[in-house]
N, C-alpha and C positions, 0 to 999 in steps of 0.2 A: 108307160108299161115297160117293164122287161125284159129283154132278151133273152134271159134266161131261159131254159125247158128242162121240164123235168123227165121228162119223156126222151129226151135226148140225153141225157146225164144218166141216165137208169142204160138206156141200148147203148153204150158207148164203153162202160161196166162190164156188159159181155162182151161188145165185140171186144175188146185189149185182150180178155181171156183167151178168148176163141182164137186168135189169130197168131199168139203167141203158143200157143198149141198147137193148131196147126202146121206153123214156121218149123218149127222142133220135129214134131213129125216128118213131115216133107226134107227135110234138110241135112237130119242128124243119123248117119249111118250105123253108130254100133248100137244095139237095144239099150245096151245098159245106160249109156248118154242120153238116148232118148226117156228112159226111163226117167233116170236124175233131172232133167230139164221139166220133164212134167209133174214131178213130186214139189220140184223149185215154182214153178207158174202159181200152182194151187195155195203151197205155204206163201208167198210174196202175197197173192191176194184176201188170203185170211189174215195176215200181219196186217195187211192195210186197211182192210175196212169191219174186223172184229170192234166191240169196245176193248179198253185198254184194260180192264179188270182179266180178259183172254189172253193166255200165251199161247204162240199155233209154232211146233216147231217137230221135226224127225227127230223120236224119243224111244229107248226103252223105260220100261213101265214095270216099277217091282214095289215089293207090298213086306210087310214087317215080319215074315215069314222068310223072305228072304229070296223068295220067287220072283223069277223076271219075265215080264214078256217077251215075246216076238221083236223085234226092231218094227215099229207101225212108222208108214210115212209119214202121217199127220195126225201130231195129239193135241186137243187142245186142252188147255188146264189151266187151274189156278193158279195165280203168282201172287196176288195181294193175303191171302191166308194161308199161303204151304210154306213151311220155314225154312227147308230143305230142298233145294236143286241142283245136281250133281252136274258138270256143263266143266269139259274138259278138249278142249282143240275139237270144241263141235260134236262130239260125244255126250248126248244128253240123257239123263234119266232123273225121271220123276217120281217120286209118291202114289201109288194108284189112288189115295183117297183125292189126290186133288186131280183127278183127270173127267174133264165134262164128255170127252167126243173123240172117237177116232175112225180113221180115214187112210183109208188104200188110196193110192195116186197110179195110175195107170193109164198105157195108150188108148188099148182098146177094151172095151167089155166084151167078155165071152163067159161059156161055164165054168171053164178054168179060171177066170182072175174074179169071177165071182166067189168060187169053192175057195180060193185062194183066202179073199179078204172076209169069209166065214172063219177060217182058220186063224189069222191075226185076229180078227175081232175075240172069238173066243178065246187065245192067248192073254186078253187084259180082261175081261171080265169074268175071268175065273180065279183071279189074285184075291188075297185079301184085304179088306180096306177097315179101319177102324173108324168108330165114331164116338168121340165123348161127351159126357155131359156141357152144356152152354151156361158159362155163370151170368148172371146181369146181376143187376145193381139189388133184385128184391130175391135172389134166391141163383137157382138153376134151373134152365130148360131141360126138358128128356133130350137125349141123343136123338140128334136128326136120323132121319131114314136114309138110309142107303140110297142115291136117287140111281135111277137105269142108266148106265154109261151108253151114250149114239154113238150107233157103227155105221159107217158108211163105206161107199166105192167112188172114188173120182176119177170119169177117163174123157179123153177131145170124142172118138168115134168108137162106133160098134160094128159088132163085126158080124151082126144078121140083118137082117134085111125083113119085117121094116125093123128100125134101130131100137125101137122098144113095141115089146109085143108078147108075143106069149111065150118062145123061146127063154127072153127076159123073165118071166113071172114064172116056169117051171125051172129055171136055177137058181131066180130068189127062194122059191119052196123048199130048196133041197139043204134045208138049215134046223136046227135046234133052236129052241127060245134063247141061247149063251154066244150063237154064232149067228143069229137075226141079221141084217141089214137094215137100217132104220131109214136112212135118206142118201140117196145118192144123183148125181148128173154124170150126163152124157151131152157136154156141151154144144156137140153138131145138133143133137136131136130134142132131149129136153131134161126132165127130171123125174125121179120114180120117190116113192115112200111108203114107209107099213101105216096102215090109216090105223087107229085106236078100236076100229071095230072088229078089227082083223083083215088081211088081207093085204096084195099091195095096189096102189095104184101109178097107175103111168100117166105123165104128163107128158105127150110132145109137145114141144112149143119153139118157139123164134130164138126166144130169150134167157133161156135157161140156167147161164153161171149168176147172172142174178136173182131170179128164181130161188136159186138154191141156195145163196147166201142169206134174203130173207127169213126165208122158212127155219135156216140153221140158227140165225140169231132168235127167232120168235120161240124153238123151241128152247133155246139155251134161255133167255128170257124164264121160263116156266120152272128149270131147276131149279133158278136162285142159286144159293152157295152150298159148295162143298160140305161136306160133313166136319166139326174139327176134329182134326188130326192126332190119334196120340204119339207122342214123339217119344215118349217113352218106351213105346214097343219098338222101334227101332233103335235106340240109344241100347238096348240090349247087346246088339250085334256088335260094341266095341267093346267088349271083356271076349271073343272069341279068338282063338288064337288064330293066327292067318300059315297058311303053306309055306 
């Protein structure tokens, strides 16, 4: 028999999250460093245990129009079919067609960093993304659908008491269907999501940064792939004359 557990590999998952979280918190005095260090926690653990078809990295997000998002802490997006990735001394920006998921990194939840990450969330989902026809071998496919970009909030602790609860669920409510929050953790306490039938639900639990990696790949899982991309609609932008 082996030593192995899988029970133990799965809690050990959060706890590195959790503790490295905490450490930063407890340890790091100016906001903005503590900020940065928990943007760093979350992307190092989606770089690590995403599949590899996933890039997870701090991106602006602009679209063949010409329009940029917000700077979002955490995008994650495709790199096996987006042809284009702009990545300059760590300055990154992406294609909105190839972006699956984005994610606010922050210390603590409150109404504020929720209102907050309704606002970047809306910054990318209101870009434009193309979708072209699919050739194969007997013809072409219609253009894929647009699928729904996940917005999320990632923070160590909250800052009500209990840490998810109704406080929580009357500042998820205070959004638009473009500034939704789709799935987010609260690593001390647990994890929240909008269910399909409407509404959100809260999970407290033990375990939660894995919880929430789960669920995020189960629903990335469900997208499948990006739409393709017309490159052409941005190849435009090089006959414009620059300042």
């Amino acid at each position: 028999m082996s030593d192995w557990s899988l029970p133990k590999i799965l809690s050990g998952l959060h706890d590195d999250i959790q503790s490295k979280l905490a450490i930063s918190r407890a340890n790091l005095a100016h906001p903005g460093t503590k900020g940065n260090a928990s943007e760093a926690i979350w992307l190092r653990m989606l770089q690590t245990y995403l599949p590899v078809r996933y890039c997870t990295e701090s991106a602006h997000v602009v679209d063949s129009n010409g329009q940029f998002s917000d700077q979002i802490d955490v995008v994650i997006f495709d790199r096996q079919y987006t042809p284009f990735i702009f990545n300059f001394e760590g300055a990154m920006v992406v294609p909105a067609e190839s972006v699956y998921a984005v994610f606010e990194a922050k210390q603590a939840i409150n109404a504020e960093q929720v209102d907050y990450a309704h606002k970047k969330i809306r910054s990318v989902r209101e870009l434009h993304r193309t979708s072209l026809r699919i050739p194969h071998a007997g013809g072409t496919y219609d253009p894929k659908p647009l699928p729904h970009i996940l917005g999320g909030l990632l923070t160590f602790e909250s800052d009500w008491s209990p840490g998810l609860g109704d406080a929580l669920t009357r500042a998820l409510n205070q959004a638009t269907d473009t500034e939704r929050i789709d799935l987010g953790c609260v690593a001390a306490h647990g994890v929240f999501d909008y269910s399909k039938e409407g509404g959100f639900d809260l999970s407290p639990m033990a375990k939660p940064a894995t919880a929430f990696l789960f669920e995020l790949i189960a629903r990335l899982q469900q997208m499948a792939t990006v739409p393709m991309i017309d490159v052409r609609a941005y190849a435009k932008w090089l006959d414009v004359e620059l300042d």
